[in-house]
C-alpha positions in Angstrom: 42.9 -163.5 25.7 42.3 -161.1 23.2 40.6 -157.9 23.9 37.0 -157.2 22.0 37.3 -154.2 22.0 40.3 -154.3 19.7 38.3 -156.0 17.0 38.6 -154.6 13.9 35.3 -154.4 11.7 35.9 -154.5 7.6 33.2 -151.8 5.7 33.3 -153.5 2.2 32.2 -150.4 -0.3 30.8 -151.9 -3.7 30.5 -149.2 -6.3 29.6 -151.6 -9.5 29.9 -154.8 -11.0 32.9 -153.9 -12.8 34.2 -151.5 -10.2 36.8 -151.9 -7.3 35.7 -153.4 -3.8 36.9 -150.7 -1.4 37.3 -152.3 1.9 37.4 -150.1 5.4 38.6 -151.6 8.4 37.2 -149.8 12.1 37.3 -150.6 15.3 34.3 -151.8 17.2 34.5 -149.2 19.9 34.2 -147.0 17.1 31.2 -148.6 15.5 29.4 -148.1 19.0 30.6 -144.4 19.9 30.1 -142.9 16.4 25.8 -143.3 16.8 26.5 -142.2 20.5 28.2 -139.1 19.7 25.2 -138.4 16.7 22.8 -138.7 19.0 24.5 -136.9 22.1 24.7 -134.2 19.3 21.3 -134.3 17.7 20.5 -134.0 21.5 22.4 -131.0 22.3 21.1 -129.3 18.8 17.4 -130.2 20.1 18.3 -128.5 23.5 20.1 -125.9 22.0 17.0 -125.1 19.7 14.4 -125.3 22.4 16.2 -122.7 24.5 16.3 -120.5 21.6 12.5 -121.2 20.6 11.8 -120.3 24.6 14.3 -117.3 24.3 12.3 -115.9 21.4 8.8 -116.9 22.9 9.7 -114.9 25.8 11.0 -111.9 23.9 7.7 -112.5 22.0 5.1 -112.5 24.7 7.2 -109.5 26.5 7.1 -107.4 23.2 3.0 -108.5 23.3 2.7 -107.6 26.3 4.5 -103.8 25.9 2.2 -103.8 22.5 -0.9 -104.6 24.5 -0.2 -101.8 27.2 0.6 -99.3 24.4 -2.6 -100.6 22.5 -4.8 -100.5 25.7 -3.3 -96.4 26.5 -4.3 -95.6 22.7 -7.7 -97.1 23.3 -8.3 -95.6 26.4 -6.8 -92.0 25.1 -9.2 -92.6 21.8 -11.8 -93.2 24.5 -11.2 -89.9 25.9 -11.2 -88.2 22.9 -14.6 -89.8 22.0 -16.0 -88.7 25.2 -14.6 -85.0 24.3 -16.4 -85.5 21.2 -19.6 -86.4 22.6 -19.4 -84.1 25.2 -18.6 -81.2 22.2 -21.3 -82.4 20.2 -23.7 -82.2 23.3 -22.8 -79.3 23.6 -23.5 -77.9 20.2 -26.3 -79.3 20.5 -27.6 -77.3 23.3 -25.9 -73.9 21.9 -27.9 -74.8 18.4 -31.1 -73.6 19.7 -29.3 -70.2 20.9 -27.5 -70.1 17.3 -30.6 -70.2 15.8 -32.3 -67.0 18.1 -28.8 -64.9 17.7 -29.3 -65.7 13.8 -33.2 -64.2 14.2 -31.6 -61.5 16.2 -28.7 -60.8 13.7 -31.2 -60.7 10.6 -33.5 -58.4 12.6 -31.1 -56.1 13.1 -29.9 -56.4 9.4 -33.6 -55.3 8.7 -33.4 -52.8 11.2 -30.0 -51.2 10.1 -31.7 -51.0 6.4 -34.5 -49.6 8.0 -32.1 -46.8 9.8 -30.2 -46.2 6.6 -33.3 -45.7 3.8 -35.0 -44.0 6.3 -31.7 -41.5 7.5 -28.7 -42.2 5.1 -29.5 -40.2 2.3 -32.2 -37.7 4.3 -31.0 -33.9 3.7 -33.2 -32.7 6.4 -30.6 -34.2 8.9 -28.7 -32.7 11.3 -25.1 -32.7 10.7 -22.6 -34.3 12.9 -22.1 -32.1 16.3 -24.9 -29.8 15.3 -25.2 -27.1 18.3 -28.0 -25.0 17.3 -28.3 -22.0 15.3 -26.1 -18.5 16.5 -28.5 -15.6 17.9 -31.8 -18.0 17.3 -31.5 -20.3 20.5 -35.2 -19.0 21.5 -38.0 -20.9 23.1 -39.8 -23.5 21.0 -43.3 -23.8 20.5 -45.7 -25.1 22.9 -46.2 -28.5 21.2 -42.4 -29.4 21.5 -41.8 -27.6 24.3 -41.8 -30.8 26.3 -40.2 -33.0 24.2 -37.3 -34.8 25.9 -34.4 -35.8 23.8 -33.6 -39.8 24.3 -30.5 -41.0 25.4 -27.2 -40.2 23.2 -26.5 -43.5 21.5 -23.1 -43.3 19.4 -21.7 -45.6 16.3 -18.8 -45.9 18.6 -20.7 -47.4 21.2 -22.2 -49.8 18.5 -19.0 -50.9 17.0 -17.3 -51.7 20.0 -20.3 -54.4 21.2 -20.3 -55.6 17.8 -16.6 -56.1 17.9 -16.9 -58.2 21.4 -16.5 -61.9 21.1 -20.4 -62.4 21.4 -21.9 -59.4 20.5 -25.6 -59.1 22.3 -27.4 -58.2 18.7 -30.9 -57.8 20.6 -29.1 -55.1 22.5 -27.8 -54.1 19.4 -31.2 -53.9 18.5 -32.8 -52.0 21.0 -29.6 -49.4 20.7 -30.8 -48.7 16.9 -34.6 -47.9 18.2 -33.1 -45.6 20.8 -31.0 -44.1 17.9 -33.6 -44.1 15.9 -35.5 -41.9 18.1 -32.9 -39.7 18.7 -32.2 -38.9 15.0 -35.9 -38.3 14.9 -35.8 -36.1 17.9 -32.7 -33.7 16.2 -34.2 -33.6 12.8 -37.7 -32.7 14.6 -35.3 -30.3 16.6 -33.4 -29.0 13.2 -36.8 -28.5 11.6 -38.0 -26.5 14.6 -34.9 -24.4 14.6 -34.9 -24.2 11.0 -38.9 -22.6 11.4 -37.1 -20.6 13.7 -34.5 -18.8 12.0 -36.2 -19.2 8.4 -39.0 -16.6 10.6 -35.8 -14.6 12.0 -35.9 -11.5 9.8 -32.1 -12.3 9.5 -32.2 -11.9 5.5 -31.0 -8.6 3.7 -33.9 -7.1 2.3 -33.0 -5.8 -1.0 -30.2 -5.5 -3.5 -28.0 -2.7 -1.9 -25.9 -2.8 0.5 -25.2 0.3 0.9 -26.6 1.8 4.7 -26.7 5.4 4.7 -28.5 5.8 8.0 -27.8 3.7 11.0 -30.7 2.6 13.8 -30.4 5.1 16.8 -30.5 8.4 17.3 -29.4 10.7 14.8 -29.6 14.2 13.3 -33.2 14.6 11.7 -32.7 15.1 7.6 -35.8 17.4 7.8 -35.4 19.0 11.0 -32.2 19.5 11.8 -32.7 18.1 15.4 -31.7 15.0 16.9 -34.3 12.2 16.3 -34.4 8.4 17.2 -34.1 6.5 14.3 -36.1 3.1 14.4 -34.6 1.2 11.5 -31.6 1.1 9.0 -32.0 3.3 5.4 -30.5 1.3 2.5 -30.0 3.3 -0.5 -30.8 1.7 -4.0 -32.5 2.7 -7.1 -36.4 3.0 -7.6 -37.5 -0.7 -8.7 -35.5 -2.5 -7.1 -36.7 -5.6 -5.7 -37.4 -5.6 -2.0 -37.6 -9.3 0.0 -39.4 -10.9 3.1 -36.2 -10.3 5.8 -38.0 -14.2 7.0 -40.7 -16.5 6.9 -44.1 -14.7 8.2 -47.7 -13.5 7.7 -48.4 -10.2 6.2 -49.9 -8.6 8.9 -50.4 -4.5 7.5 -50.1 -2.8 4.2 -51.0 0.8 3.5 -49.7 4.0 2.5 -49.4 7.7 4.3 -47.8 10.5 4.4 -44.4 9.5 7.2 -44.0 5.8 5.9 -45.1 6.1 2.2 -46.1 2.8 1.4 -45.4 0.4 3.5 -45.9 -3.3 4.6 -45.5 -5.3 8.2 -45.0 -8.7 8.2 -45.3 -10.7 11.7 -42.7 -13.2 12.5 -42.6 -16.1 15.0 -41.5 -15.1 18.9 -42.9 -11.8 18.9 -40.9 -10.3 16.1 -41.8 -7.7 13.2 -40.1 -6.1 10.1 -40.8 -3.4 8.6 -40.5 -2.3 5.1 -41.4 1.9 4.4 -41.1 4.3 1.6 -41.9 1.5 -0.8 -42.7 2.3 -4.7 -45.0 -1.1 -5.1 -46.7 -3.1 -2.6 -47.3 -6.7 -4.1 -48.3 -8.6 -0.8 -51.4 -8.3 0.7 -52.7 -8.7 4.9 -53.1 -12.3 5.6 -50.8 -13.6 3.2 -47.8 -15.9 4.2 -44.5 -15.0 3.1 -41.4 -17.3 2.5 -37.4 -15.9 3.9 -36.2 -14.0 0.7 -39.6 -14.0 -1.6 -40.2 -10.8 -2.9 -42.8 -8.8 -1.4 -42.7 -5.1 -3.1 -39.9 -2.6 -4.9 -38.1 0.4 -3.6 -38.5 3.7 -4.0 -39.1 7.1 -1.8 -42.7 7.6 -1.2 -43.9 9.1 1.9 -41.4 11.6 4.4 -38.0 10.9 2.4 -35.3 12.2 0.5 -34.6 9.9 -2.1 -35.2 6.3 -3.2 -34.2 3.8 -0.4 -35.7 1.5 1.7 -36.6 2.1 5.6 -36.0 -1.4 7.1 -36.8 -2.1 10.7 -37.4 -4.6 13.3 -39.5 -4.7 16.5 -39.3 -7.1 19.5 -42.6 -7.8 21.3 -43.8 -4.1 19.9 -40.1 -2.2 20.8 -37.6 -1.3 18.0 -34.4 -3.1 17.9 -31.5 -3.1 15.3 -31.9 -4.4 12.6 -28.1 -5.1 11.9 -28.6 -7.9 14.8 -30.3 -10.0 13.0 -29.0 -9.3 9.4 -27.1 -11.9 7.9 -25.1 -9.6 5.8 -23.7 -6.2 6.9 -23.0 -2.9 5.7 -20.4 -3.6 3.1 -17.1 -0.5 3.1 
């Protein structure tokens, strides 16, 4: 019996009408197996492909997943930053009221700093710097400033360094310019006092000489011989010669007579008096004000003297002092 399996199949390959008849002989067994195999390896291919597509679909939906942690962290981190925002902008918000009053405050004190500056920068009549006073004229004031207090010392320093601070309090600012404002008030009211008061010193040199040829004290008498108490300074000079208020005053006396020749008093602030003798020309009269260095007469030797010079002296509450202590300028060698 012949095996079927054996059977030989013919494949009969026609190319043309006028072209050889290729014939193919195959085995049946082959015939079956040959679809087999395709389709066990279109099977496999499928399988293969599917595991692949799964593969990738995992890698996928891990690689979403790690994408949709990241994206949910930058969200939430925007999130914060939003809220930071807000939270920033509510708080400007709240400050912007307080901007607003500092920027008031800052252009009231711009106003007031002009203010300080017209009113002080460029004002001679200020004290310098460290002013201490005036040397030999420290005496009491009068009675309308005798109880003036002097405010509270408020330096640029003190200014700078708040307006150098991170938030510089400009209403305390403020208020530090009206205390210095006061106080630069209070020491040019002081340097004007002071200035009254040595301006009415008798501290000027009364004429053009400078030459003393008798000293205040006692001495030996040019007409008597004996000793005498001498209650002034003579300056010699030539007949003519101007003679000037020693300081600011009221002519008190004029006259003329036989001792003092003609002579003139003026009364000074404090108690004080200078006297001028042996004058050639009075040219002030009682009741008239005088000005530190204005001329009030001319030199000569009228009355009990020896030649032309003037007799210059100076009384304290009616007793003679020395002239030269209040003198700004001395005897010159």
């Amino acid at each position: 019996m012949r095996d079927r399996s054996s059977t030989r199949w013919s494949l009969i390959v026609m190319r043309g009408p006028d072209k050889r008849v290729r014939q193919f002989r195959m085995r049946r067994r082959f015939i079956v197996a040959a679809p087999a195999a395709l389709l066990l390896l279109f099977a496999a291919c499928l399988t293969l492909l599917q595991a692949h597509a799964s593969w990738q679909l995992a890698a996928l939906q891990r690689e979403l997943a790690e994408q949709t942690v990241r994206h949910q962290e930058a969200i939430a981190a925007k999130d914060g930053q939003i809220r930071a925002l807000e939270a920033e902008v509510r708080e400007l918000s709240d400050q912007q009221g307080e901007l607003e009053a500092r920027l008031r405050d800052l252009h009231d004190l711009e106003r007031r700093l002009e203010d300080f500056f017209e009113r002080y920068g460029g004002d001679g009549d200020a004290p310098p710097v460290g002013a201490t006073g005036l040397s030999g004229a420290d005496t009491a004031g009068d009675a309308d400033t005798a109880d003036v207090r002097a405010p509270p010392e408020v330096t640029a320093a003190d200014m700078i360094r708040m307006l150098n601070a991170d938030e510089p309090d400009f209403r305390t600012i403020s208020g530090m310019i009206d205390d210095l404002d006061r106080s630069m008030a209070y020491k040019i009211e002081e340097a004007r006092r002071r200035k009254l008061e040595a301006d009415a010193l008798p501290s000027v040199w009364p004429t053009r000489s400078r030459r003393v040829t008798s000293t205040w004290g006692y001495r030996r008498d040019p007409y008597t011989g004996k000793t005498a108490f001498h209650a002034g300074i003579d300056i010699a000079g030539r007949k003519g010669d101007p003679v000037y208020a020693a300081g600011d005053g009221m002519v008190e006396d004029t006259g003329s007579d036989a001792s003092r020749g003609r002579y003139i008093v003026i009364k000074h602030r404090n108690g004080l008096r200078s006297l001028y003798y042996h004058l050639s020309a009075v040219e002030v009269e009682p009741g008239d004000a005088v000005m530190r260095g204005g001329r009030i007469g001319a030199l000569g030797s009228s009355g009990r003297s020896t030649g032309p010079h003037l007799h210059f002296g100076v009384e304290a509450d009616g007793e003679s002092v020395n002239p030269l202590n209040y003198l700004e300028l001395v005897k010159e060698d």
